[in-house]
C-alpha positions in Angstrom: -4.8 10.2 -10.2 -4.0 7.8 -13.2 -4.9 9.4 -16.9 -5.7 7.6 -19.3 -5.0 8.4 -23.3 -6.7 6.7 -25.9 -9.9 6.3 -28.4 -13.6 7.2 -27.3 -14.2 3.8 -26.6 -12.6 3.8 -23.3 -14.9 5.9 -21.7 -17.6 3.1 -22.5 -15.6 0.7 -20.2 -18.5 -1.6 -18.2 -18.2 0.1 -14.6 -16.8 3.7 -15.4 -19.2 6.1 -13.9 -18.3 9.6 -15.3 -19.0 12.7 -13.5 -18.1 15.1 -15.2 -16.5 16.3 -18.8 -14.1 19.1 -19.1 -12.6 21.1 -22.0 -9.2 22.1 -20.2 -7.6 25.5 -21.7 -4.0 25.2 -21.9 -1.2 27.5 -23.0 -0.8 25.4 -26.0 -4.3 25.8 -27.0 -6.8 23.0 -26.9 -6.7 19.2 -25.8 -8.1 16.8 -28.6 -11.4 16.8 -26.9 -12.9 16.9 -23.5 -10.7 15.2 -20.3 -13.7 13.0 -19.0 -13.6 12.5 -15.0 -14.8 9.4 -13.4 -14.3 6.5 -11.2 -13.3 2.7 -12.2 -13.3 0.3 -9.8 -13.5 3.0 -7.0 -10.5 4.9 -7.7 -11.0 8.2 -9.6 -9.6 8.7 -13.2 -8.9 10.5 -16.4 -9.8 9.8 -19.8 -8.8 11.7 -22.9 -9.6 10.7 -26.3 -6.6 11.5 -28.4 -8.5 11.7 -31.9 -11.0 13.8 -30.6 -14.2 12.7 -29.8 -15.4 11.8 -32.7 -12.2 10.2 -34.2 -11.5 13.0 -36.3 -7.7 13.8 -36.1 -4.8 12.2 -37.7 -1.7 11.7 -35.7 -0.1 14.2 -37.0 -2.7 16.6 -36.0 -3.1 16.0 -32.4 -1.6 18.7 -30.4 0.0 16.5 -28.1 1.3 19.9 -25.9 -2.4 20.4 -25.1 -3.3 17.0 -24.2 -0.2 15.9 -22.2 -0.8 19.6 -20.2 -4.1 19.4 -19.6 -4.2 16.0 -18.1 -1.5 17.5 -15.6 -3.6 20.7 -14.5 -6.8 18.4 -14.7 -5.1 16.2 -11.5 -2.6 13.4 -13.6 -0.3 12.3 -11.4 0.4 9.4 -14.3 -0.9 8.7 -17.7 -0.7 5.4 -19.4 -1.5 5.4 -23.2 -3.8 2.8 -24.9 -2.3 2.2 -29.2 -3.3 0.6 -31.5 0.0 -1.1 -33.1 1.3 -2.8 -36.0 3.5 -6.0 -35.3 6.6 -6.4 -36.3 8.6 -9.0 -34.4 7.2 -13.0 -34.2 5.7 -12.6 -30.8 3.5 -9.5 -31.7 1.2 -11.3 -33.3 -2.2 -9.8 -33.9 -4.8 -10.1 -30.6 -1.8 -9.3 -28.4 -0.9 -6.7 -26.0 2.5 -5.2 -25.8 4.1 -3.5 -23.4 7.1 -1.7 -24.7 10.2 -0.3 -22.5 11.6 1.4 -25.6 10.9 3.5 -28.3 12.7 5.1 -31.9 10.9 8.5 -33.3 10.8 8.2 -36.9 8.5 11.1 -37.0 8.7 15.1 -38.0 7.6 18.4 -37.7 5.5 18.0 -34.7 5.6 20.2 -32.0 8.2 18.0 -29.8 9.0 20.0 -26.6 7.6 22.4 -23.8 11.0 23.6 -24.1 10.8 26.2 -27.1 9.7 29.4 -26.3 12.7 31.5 -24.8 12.6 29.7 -21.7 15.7 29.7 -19.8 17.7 28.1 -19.4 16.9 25.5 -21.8 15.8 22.1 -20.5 17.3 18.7 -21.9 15.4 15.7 -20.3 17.2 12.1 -20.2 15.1 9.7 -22.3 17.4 7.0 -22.1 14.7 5.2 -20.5 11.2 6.3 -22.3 8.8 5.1 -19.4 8.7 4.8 -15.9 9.8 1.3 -15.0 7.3 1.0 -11.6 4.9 2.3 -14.2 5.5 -0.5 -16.4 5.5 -3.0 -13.9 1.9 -2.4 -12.6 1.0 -2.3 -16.2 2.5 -6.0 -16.9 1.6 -7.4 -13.2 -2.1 -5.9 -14.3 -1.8 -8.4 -17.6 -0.8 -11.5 -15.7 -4.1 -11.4 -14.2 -6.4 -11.0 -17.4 -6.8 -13.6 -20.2 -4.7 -13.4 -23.5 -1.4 -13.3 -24.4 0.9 -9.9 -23.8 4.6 -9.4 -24.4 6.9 -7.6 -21.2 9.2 -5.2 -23.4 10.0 -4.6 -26.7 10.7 -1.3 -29.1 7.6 1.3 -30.2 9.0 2.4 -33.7 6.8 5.7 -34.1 6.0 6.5 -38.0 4.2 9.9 -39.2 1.4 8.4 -40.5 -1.4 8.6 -41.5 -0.6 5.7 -44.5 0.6 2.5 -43.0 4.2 1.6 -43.5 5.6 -0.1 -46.8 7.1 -3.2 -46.7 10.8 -2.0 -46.8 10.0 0.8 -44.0 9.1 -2.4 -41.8 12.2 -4.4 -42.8 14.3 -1.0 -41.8 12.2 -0.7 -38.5 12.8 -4.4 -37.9 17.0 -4.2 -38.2 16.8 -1.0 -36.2 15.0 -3.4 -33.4 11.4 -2.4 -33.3 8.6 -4.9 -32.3 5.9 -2.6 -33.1 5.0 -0.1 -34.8 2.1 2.8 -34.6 1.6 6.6 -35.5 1.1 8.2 -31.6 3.7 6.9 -29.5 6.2 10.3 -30.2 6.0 13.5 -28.7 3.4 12.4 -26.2 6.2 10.3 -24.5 8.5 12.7 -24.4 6.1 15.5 -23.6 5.2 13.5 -20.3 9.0 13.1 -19.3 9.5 17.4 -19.3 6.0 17.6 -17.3 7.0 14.6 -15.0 4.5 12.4 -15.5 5.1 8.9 -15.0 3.9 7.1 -18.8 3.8 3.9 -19.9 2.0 2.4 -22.9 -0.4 -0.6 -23.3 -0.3 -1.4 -27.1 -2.6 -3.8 -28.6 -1.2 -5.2 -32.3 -4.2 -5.1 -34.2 -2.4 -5.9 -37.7 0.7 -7.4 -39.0 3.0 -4.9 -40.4 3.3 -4.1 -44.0 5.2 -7.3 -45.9 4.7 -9.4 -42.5 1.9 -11.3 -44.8 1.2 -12.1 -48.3 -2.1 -10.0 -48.3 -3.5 -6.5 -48.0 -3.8 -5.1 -44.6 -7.8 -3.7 -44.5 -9.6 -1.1 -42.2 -12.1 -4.0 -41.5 -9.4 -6.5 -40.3 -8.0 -3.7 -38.1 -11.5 -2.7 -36.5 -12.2 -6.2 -35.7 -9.2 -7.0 -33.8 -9.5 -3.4 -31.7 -13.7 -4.5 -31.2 -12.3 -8.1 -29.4 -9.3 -6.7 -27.8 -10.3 -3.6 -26.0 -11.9 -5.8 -23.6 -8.9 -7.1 -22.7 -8.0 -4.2 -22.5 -10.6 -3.0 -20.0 -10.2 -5.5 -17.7 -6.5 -4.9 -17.7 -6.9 -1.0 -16.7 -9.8 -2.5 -14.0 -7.0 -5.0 -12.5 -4.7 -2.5 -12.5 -6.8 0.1 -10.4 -7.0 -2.5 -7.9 -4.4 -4.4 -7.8 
């Protein structure tokens, strides 16, 4: 069953019929809110709002343990994560959907592995390759069918939050060869790996990163690019289901 991560919009998807909503226990303590069971285009499906439900945590605050762990004992047998990214390179230009096959953790002191408490012997996953290529592919193959531009690859730079980035953290972001940037991306990709989930990301850039223009970046420029692209979005998750 394909999980889904995002905001609490995506359970307000035209056609998603939810049956029921579930506050899954986990040995990590509690998911960001309630995993929400339904059906989209006849297939049955997962939704978690990582913020909570309202939007109430800050990325550093999610307990990313929980939620990756409760999607898996809830059914997951994938999850692909919906962000909300900064652009960095040319073609991430705001309005577009990216769909990264890299990433860099610029993050810290979040709880980054299943891996910590006396288990043995100690587990050391391969990440040379963040997400699952097949993954990715139905994620891209999903795009080509919807309207608006996306971009096949590129590098997640994952920042701590929860302040956006100054100008001369994007310029270091850039030369280390990231083409977007966003606050979420880090542990929950790892955290997937050690549970073997499949993961991929579908990023929408709803801003230019910090120095990319000659103005301030605002909350309302942010909000209105989310409100016009998560219906792109939508229908890419609905062509996915049933492609």
């Amino acid at each position: 069953m394909l999980a889904f991560i995002g905001g609490t919009g995506l359970t307000r998807i035209p056609g998603l019929n939810v049956s029921e909503r579930r506050q899954v226990g986990t040995r990590w303590g509690k998911a960001s809110s309630d995993v929400v069971f339904g059906e989209l285009a006849g297939q049955p499906v997962l939704f978690l709002a990582r913020h909570g439900d309202p939007h109430v945590l800050l990325p550093h605050q999610v307990n990313y343990r929980a939620n990756i762990a409760a999607l898996k004992e809830a059914g997951a047998t994938a999850v692909i994560a919906i962000n909300a990214v900064g652009g960095i390179s040319p073609a991430a230009d705001s309005g577009v959907i990216v769909v990264p096959d890299q990433i860099i953790d610029y993050t810290h002191g979040r709880d980054a592995t299943y891996f910590d408490q006396g288990q043995t012997p100690v587990v050391h996953v391969d990440f040379s390759w963040p997400f699952d290529a097949p993954l990715r592919e139905r994620v891209v193959a999903a795009l080509k069918k919807v309207d608006g531009p996306y971009v096949d690859g590129g590098c997640y730079g994952a920042t701590q939050g929860p302040r956006l980035e100054t100008a001369a953290e994007i310029r270091r972001l850039e030369q280390d060869g990231c083409t977007i940037v966003g606050m979420t991306g880090m542990p929950e990709a790892v955290l997937a790996r050690e549970l073997a989930l499949p993961y991929a990301m579908l990023s929408l850039v709803v801003n230019p990163a910090a120095g990319k223009v000659d103005r301030e970046i605002t909350m309302a420029e942010i909000e209105a690019v989310i409100h016009q692209g998560m219906g792109k979005v939508a229908d890419a998750l609905v062509a996915l289901l049933t492609s």
